[in-house]
C-alpha positions as CSV (number, residue, x, y, z in Angstrom):
1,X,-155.2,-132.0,-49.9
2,X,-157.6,-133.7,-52.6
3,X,-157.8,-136.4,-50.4
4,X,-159.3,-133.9,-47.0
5,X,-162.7,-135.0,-47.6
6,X,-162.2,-138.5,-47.8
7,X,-159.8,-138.5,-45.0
8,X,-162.3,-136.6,-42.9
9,X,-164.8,-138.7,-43.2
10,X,-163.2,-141.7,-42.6
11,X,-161.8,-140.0,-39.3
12,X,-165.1,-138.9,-38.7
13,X,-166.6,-142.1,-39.4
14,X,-164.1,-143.5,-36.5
15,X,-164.3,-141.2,-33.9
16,X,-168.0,-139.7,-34.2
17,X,-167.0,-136.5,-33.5
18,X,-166.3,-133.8,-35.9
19,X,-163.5,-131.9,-33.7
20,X,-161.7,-135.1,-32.9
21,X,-162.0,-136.2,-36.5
22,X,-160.9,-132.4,-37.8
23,X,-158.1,-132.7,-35.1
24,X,-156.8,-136.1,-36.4
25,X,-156.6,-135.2,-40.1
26,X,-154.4,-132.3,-38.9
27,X,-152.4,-134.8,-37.1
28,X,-152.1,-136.9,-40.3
29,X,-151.2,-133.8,-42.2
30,X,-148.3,-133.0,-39.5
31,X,-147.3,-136.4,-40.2
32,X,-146.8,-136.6,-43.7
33,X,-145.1,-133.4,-43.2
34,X,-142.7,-134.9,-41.4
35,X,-142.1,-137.9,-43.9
36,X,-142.4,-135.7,-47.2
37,X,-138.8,-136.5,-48.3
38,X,-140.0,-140.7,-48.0
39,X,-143.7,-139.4,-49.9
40,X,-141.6,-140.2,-53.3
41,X,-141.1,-143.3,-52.5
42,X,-144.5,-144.5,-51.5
43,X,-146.4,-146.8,-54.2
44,X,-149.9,-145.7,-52.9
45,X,-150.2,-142.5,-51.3
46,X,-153.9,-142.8,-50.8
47,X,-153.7,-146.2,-49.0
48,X,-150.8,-144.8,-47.1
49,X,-152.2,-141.6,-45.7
50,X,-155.6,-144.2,-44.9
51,X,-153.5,-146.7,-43.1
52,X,-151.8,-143.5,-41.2
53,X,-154.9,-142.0,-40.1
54,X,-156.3,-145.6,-38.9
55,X,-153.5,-145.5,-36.7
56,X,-154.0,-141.8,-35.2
57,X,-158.1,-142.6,-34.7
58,X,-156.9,-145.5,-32.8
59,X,-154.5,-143.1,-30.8
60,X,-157.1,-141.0,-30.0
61,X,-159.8,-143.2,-29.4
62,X,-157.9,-144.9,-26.8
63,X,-156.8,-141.4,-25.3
64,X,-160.6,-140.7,-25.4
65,X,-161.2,-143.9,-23.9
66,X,-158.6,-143.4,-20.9
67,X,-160.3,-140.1,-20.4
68,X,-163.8,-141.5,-20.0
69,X,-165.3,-140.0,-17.1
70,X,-168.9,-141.6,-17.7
71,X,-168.0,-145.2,-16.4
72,X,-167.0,-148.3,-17.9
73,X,-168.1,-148.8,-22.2
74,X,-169.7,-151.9,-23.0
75,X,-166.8,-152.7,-24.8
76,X,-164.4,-152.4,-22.1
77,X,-165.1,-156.4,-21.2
78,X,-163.4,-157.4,-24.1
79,X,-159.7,-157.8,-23.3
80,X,-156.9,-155.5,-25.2
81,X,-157.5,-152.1,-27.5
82,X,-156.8,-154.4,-30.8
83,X,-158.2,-152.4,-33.7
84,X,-161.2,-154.8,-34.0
85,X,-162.3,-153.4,-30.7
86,X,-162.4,-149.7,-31.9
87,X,-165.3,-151.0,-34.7
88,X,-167.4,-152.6,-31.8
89,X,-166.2,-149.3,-29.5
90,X,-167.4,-146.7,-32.7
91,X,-170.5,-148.0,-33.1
92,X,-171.7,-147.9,-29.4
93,X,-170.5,-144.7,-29.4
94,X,-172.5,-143.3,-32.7
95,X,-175.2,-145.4,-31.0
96,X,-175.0,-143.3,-27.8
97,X,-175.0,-140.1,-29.5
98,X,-178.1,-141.0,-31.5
99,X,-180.2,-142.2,-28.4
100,X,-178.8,-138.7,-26.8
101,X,-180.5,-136.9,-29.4
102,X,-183.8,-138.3,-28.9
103,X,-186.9,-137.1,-26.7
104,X,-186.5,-138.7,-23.3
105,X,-189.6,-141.1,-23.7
106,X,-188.3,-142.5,-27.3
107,X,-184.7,-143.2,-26.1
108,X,-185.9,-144.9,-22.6
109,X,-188.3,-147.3,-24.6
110,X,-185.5,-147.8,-27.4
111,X,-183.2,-148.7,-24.6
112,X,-185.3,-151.0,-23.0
113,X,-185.9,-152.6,-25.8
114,X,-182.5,-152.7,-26.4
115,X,-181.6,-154.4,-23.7
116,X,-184.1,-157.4,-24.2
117,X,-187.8,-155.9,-22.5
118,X,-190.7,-157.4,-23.7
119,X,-193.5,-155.1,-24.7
120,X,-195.3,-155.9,-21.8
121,X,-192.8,-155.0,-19.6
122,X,-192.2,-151.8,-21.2
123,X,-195.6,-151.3,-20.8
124,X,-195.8,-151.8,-17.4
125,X,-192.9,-149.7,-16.3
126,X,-193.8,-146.6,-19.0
127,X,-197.2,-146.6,-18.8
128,X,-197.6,-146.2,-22.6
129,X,-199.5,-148.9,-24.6
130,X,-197.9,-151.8,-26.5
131,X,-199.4,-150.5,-29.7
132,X,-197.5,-146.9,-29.1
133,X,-194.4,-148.7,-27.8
134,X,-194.4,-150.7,-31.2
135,X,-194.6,-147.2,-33.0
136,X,-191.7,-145.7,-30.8
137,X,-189.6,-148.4,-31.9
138,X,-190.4,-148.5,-35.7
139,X,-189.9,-145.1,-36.1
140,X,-186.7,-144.8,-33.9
141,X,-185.4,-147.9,-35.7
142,X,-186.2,-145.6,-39.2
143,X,-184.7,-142.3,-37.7
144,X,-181.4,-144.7,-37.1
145,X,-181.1,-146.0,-40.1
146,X,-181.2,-142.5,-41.8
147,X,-178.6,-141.2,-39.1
148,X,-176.7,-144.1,-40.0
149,X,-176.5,-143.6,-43.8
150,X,-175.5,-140.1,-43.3
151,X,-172.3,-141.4,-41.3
């Protein structure tokens, strides 16, 4: 229990969602439950119940995953669920949910952007200048990093 915050954000920090992440320190909990007679032996509980929870936020982000009516991830190119995968897999996702939140304008031009548009392009498909288009950008870019620092 001193360790629920922690915990939760690192699940949190994993999954991007605050029900799956609440869901999977529960899961942790049921599991050192079920080991409390081996707890006594453990050198490092802390590093323990981290390494245990790594491996349920893997669980469920490849249930999640699996589940994944939307289409294909960008990530799903890459071949096998190896645990490096998730980091590449959790950061699109905390990615997605930030350009989700946005106006529709701001998250179309950040997306273009994204995805290598010049300025002038982005002009010509958005009708907005490449002056506003600049703004858009710097201020999204400043709005992520604040999201960001909060996770």
């Amino acid at each position: 229990m001193p360790l629920q915050k922690m915990l939760y954000r690192e699940a949190f920090r994993m999954l991007c969602d605050s029900f799956e992440a609440e869901d999977a320190v529960q899961n942790l909990y049921l599991k050192l439950w079920e080991k409390r007679d081996e707890l006594n032996t453990i050198v490092a509980p802390e590093a323990y119940s981290r390494t245990l929870l790594k491996n349920i936020c893997i669980d469920r982000w490849r249930v999640i995953r699996n589940n994944n009516e939307a289409g294909k991830l960008p990530t799903d190119d890459i071949a096998g669920d190896s645990p490096p995968d998730i980091e590449r897999w959790e950061a699109d996702e905390c990615l997605k949910k930030f350009l989700a939140g946005l106006p529709q304008q701001q998250s179309r031009v950040m997306l273009m952007r994204m995805n290598g548009y010049s300025f002038e392009k982005i002009e010509s498909v958005t009708g907005l200048s490449q002056a506003n288009i600049r703004v858009i950008v710097s201020r999204t870019r400043k709005k992520f990093r604040e999201f960001y620092d909060k996770l």
